[in-house]
C-alpha positions as CSV (number, residue, x, y, z in Angstrom):
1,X,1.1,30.8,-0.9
2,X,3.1,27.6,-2.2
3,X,1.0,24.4,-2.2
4,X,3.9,20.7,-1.2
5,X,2.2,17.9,-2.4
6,X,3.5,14.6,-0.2
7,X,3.1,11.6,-1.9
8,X,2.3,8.7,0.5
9,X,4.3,5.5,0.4
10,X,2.0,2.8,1.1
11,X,2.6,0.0,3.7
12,X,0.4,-2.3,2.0
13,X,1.4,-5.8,1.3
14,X,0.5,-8.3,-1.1
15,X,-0.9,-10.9,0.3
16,X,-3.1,-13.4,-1.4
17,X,-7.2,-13.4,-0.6
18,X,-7.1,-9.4,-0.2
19,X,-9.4,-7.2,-1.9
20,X,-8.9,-3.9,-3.9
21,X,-6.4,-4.3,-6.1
22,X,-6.0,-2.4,-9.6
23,X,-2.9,-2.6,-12.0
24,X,-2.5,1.7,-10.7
25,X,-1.2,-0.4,-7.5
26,X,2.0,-1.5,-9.1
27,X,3.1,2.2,-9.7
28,X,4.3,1.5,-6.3
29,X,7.8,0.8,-6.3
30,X,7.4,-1.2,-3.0
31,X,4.4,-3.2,-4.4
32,X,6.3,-3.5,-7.7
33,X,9.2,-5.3,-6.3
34,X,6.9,-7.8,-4.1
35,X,5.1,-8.4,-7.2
36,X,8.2,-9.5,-9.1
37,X,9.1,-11.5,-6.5
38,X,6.5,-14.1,-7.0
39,X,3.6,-15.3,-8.9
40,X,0.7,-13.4,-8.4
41,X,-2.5,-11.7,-10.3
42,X,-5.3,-9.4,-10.1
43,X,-8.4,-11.0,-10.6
44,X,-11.9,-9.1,-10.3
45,X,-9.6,-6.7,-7.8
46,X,-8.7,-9.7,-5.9
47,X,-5.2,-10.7,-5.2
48,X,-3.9,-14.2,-6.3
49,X,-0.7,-16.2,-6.3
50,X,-0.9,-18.4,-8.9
51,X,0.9,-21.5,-9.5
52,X,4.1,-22.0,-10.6
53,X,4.6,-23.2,-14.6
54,X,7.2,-26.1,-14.1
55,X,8.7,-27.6,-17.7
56,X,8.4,-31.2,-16.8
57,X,4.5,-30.8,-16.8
58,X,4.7,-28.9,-19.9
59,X,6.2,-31.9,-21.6
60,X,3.7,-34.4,-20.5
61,X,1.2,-32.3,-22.1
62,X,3.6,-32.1,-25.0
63,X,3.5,-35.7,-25.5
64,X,-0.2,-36.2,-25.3
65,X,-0.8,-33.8,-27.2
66,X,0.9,-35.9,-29.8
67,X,-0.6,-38.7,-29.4
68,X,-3.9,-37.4,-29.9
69,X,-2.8,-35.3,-32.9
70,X,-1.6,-38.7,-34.8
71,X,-4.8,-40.8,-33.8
72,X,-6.5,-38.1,-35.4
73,X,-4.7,-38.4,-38.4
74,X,-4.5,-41.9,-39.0
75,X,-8.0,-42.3,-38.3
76,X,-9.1,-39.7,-40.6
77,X,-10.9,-38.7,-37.8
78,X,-10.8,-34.8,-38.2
79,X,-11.1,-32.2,-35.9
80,X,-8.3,-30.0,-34.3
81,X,-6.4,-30.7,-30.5
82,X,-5.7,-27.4,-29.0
C-alpha cells in the first residue's frame, strides 16, 4: 500500500485586519510573493500593512535631530538624543 501526500495550495490572501497569521505562512510561495509586494507585518497573528518609509521624512528627523544634539552641547546640558 503506497501512501501520496497532496500538499494544499492555499487561496488565502493577505489582507490587512485578518487574524491567524504565523511567519510558517510565508512558506507559501503565493503568500510569499503578495508579501513582497507590499508593506505588511505580523503582529500578535494579526495582519498589518504598514506605512511606507519615505526619505524626505527621514531627513526632517535628520535635521532635528541636530539641532537638539548641538543645544545639548553648547549648553553643557548632558543627556543623549536618540
Amino acid at each position: 500500500m503506497s501512501v501520496v501526500v497532496i500538499r494544499a495550495t492555499s487561496s488565502r490572501r493577505l489582507v490587512p485586519g485578518t487574524t491567524g497569521w504565523t511567519v510558517r505562512d510565508l512558506d507559501n510561495p503565493e503568500i510569499e510573493r503578495q508579501w513582497d509586494s507590499s508593506h505588511y507585518e505580523i503582529i500578535e497573528g494579526v495582519l498589518t500593512k504598514m506605512a511606507p518609509a519615505y526619505y524626505d521624512g527621514g531627513v526632517a528627523l535628520s535635521n532635528v535631530i541636530d539641532l537638539v544634539k548641538s543645544h545639548l552641547k553648547k549648553t553643557k546640558a548632558g543627556g543623549h538624543f536618540l
